[in-house]
Legacy VTK file of the C-alpha trace (Angstrom):
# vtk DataFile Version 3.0
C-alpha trace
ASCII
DATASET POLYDATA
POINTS 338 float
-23.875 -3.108 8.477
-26.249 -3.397 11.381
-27.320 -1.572 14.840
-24.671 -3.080 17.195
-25.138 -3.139 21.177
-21.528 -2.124 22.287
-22.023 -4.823 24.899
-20.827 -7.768 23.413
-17.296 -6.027 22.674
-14.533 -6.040 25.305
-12.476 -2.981 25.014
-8.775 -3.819 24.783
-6.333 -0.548 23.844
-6.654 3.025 22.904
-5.407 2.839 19.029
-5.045 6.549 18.879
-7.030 9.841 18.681
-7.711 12.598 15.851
-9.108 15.874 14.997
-12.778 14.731 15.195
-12.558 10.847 16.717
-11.139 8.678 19.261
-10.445 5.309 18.303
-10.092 1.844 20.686
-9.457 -1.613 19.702
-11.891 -4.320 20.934
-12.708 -8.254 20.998
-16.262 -9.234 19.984
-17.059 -11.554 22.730
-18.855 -13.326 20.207
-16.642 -14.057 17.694
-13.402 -13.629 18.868
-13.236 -10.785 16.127
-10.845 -7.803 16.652
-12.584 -4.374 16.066
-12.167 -0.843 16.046
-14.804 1.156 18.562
-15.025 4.610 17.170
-16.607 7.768 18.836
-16.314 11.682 18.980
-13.697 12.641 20.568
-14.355 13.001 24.284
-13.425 16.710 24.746
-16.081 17.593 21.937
-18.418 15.087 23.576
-17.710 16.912 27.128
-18.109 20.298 25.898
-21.494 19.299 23.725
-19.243 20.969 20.683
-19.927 17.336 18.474
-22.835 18.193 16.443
-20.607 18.428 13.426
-19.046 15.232 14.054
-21.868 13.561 14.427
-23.429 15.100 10.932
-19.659 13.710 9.579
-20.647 10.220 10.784
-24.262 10.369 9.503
-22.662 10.865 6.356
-20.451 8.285 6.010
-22.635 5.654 6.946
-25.018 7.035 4.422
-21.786 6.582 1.867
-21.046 3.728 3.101
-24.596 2.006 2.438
-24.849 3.394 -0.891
-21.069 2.375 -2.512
-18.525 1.479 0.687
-19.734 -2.164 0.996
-18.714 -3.033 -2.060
-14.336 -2.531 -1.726
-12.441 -3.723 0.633
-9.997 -0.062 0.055
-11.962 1.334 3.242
-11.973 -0.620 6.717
-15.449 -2.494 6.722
-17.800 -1.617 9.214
-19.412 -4.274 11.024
-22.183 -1.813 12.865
-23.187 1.630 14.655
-24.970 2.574 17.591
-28.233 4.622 17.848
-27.416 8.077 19.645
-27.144 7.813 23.081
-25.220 7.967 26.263
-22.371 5.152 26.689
-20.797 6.320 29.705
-21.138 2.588 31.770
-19.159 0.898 28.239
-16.171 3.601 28.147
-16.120 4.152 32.081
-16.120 8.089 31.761
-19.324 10.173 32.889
-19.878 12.624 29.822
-23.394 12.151 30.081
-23.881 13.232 26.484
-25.709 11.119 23.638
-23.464 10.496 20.495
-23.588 7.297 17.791
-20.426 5.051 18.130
-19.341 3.188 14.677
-17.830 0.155 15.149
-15.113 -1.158 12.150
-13.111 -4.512 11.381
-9.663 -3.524 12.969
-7.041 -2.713 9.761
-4.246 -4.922 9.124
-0.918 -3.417 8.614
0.541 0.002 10.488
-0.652 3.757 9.964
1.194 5.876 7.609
1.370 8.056 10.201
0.986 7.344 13.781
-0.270 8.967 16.946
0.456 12.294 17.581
1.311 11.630 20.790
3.886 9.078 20.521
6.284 11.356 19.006
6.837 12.965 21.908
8.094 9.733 23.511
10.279 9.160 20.231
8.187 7.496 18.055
8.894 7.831 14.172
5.982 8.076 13.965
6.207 9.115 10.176
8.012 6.307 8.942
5.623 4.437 7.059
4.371 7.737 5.359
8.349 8.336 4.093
9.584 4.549 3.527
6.357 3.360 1.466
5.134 6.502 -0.620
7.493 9.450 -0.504
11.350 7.469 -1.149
10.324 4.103 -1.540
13.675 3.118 -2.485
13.536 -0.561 -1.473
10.836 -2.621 -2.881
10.179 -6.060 -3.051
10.627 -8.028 -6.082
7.228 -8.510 -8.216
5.217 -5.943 -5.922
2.914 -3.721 -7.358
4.080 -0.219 -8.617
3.194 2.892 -6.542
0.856 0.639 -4.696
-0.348 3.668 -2.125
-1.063 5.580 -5.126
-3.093 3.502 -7.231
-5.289 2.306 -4.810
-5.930 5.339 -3.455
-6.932 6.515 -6.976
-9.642 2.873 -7.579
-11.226 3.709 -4.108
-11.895 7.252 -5.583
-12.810 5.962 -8.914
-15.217 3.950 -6.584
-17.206 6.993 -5.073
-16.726 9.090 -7.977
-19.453 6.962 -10.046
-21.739 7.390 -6.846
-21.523 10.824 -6.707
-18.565 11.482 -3.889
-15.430 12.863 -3.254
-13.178 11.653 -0.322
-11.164 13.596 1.307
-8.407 14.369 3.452
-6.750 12.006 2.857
-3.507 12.334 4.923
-1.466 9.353 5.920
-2.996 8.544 9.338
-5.914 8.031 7.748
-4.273 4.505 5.727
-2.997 1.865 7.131
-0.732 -0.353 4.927
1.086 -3.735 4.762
4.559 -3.586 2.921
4.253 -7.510 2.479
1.668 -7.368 -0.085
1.164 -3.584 -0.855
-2.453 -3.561 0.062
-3.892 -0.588 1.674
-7.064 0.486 3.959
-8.388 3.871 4.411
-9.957 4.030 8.129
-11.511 7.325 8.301
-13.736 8.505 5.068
-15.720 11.228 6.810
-14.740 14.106 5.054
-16.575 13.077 2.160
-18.482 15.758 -0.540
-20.778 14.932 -2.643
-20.426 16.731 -6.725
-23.881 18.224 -6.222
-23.104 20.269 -2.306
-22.602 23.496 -2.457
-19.309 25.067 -2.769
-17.704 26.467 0.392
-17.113 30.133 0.708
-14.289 32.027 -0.842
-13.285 28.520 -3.309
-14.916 26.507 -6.329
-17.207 23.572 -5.942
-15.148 20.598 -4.512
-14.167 18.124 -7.668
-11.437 15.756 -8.541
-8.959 17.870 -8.791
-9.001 18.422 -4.625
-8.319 14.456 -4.591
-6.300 14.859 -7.198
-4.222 17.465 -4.912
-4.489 15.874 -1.807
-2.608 12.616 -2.791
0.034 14.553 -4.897
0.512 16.516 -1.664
0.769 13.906 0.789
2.263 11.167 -0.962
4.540 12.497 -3.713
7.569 14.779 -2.947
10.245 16.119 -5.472
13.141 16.318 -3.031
15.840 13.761 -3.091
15.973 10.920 -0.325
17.506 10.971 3.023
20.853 11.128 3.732
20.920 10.259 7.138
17.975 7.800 8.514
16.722 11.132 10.553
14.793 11.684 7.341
12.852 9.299 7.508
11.385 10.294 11.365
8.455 12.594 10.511
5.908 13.136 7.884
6.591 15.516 5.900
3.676 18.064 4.101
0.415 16.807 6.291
-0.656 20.569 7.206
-4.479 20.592 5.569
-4.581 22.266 2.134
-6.341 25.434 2.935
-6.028 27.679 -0.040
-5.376 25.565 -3.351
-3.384 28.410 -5.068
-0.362 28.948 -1.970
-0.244 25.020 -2.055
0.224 24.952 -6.061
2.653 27.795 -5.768
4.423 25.999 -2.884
4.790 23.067 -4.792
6.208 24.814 -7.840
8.707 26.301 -5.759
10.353 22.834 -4.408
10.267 21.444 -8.192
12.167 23.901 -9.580
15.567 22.888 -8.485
14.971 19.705 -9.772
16.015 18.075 -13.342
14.222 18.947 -16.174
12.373 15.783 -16.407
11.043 15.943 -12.850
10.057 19.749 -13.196
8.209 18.868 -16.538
6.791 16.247 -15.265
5.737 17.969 -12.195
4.632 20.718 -13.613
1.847 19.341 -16.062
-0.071 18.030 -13.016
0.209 21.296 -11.079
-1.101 23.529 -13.992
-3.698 20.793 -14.532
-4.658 21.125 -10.997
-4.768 25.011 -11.140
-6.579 24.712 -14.372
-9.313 22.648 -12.838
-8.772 20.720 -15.794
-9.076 16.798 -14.187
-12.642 15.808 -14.629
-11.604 12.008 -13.914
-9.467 10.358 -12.491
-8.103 8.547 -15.310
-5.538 11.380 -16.895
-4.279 12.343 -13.415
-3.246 8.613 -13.147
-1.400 8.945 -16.476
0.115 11.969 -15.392
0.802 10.910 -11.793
2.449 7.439 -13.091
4.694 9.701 -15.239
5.586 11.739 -12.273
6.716 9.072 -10.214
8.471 7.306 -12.904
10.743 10.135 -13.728
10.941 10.607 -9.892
12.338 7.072 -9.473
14.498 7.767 -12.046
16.453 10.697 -10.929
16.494 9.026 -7.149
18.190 5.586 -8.283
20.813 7.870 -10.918
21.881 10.053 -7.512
25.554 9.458 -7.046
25.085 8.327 -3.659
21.739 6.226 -4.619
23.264 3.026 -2.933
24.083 4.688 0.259
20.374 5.959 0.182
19.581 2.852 0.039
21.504 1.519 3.010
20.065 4.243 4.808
16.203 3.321 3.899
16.917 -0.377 5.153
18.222 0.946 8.539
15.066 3.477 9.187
12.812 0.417 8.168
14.264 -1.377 11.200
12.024 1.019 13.411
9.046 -0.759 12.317
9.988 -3.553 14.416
9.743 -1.723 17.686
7.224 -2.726 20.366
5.184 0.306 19.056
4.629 -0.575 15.359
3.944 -4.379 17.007
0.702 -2.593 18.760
-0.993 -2.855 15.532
-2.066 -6.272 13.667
1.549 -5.746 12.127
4.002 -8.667 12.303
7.631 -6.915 11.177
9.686 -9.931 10.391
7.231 -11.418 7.766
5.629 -7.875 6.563
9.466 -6.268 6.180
10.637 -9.672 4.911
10.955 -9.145 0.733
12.688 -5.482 2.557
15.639 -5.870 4.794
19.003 -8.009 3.572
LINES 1 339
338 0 1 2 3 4 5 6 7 8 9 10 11 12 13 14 15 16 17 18 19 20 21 22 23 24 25 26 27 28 29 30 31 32 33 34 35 36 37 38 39 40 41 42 43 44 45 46 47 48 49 50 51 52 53 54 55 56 57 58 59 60 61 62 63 64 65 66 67 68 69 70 71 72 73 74 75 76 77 78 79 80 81 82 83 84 85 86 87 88 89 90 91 92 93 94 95 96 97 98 99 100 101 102 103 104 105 106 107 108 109 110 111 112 113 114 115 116 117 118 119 120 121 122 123 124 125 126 127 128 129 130 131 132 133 134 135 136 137 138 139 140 141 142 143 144 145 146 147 148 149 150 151 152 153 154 155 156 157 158 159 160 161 162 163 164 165 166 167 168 169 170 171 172 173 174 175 176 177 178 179 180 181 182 183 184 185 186 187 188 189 190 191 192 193 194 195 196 197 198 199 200 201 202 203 204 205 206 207 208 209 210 211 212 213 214 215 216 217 218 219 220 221 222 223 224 225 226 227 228 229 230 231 232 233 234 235 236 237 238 239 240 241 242 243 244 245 246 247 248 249 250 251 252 253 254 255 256 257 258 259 260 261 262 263 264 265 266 267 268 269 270 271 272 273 274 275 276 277 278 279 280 281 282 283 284 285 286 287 288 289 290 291 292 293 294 295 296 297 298 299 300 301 302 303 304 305 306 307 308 309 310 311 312 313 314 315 316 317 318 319 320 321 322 323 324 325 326 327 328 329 330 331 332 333 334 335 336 337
């Protein structure tokens, strides 16, 4: 990771926009390379409101240095920028200084997409459902709960240095069904063990990784019926108060089998109990979750219509949209669709 002049990139595409950044693809002109050119989002930027950004980015890169070289689970970055103003390279006239990070573009498609291409019909929450949440179809000899256990190594990665990511909601992960490998693109909301613990809540630990990806990638309700199911992500608000989420959870297990409740249930009163101080056990526990998940899902009565309704959402993926991204349908959906 080096100081980059944004110069030698050509910018190509907007590849979508979030709470805190904006994010454009790019060629290197030097290498032929595609990147991702990543900056404070403009309206922060305009309304000099992007301090805190900026402190999230300072971070990162410090992470990054110290542990993020070393897996491939986060989306290399090739450089940064010094603060300044880079009005002439994104043709706008904010006339603000701010550091730009520039990243090897992810393979694969977001687990959740762009905001703003729902409202032109995107389902946009498709690879969030199909892949994690009722991943009914899989290919034969991929890796089990692949989302999940990556997820789990890259945090087993920063844990030993002393970090916690976070937020880690699906349009934060890109992911390739052909080979089940996945790529977290944003790691800015990182904490470190030793920060201080934010008002009204305990220190940040495991266990709020440990929540996060039960949250967002785990759900005990049975599959679609209809393909509509499969359209949005479901359960991306941010966690805000750990106990209403925990009790919330609770609540949609306990219709459920016995098996799945149980099963459930140890990892929420683990979670509550603060009880995690690894990641290890809540793998254990998680894998058992899942299993029994799986199991209940492929007894349903109607488990082969479920089926025939996952294969028909996947379809969507090979819309111009989902084609945007360095995503080829027919061979990533290939081991997928009959």
């Amino acid at each position: 990771m080096e100081k980059v002049d944004l110069n030698r990139y050509e910018l190509t595409g907007r590849l979508g926009a979030g709470a805190d950044y904006e994010v454009r693809a790019a060629t290197d002109r030097e290498t032929g390379n595609q990147v991702a050119i990543k900056r404070p989002v403009p309206q922060a930027i305009s309304r000099n409101q992007h301090e805190a950004i900026e402190a999230r980015t300072e971070k990162l890169l410090q992470a990054y240095q110290e542990v993020g070289f070393s897996t491939r689970l986060i989306s290399p970055i090739v450089g940064y920028t010094e603060r300044a103003i880079h009005d002439d390279f994104f043709g706008d006239e904010l006339a603000k200084e701010y550091q730009v990070i520039v990243e090897e573009r992810a393979c694969g498609i977001p687990l959740l997409g762009d905001m703003m291409s729902k409202f032109k019909g995107v389902p946009i929450g498709a690879g969030q459902t199909l892949f994690t949440l009722f991943p009914l179809v899989q290919p034969s000899g991929g890796p089990a709960y692949p989302v999940h256990n990556q997820l789990l190594d890259l945090e087993e990665v920063y844990l030993k240095a002393g970090y916690l990511i976070l937020d880690l909601r699906p349009q934060n992960i890109f992911y390739r069904p052909v080979n089940g490998q996945m790529v977290v693109i944003d790691t800015g909301a990182l904490a470190r063990l030793d920060d201080e613990a934010p008002r009204g809540r305990p220190p940040f630990d495991v266990n709020d990784a440990c929540l996060e990806i039960l949250k967002f990638y785990t759900t005990p309700i049975e599959p679609p019926a209809d393909t509509s199911g499969y359209r949005d992500a479901i359960g991306i608000r941010p966690i805000v108060n750990i106990g209403e989420e925990l009790d919330e959870m609770a609540r949609n297990l306990a219709p459920c089998e016995s098996a799945v409740v149980e099963s459930g249930t140890v990892i929420l009163e683990k979670i509550m109990g603060r009880a995690y101080t690894d990641y290890s056990q809540f793998r254990l526990d998680l894998t058992n979750y899942l299993d029994r998940l799986k199991e209940r899902n492929s007894g349903l009565a109607n488990a082969a219509e479920a089926s025939q309704t996952w294969q028909e959402a996947a379809l969507w993926l090979k819309d111009d949209y989902w084609r945007g991204f360095l995503f080829d349908p027919d061979t990533e959906l290939a081991g997928y669709l009959v």
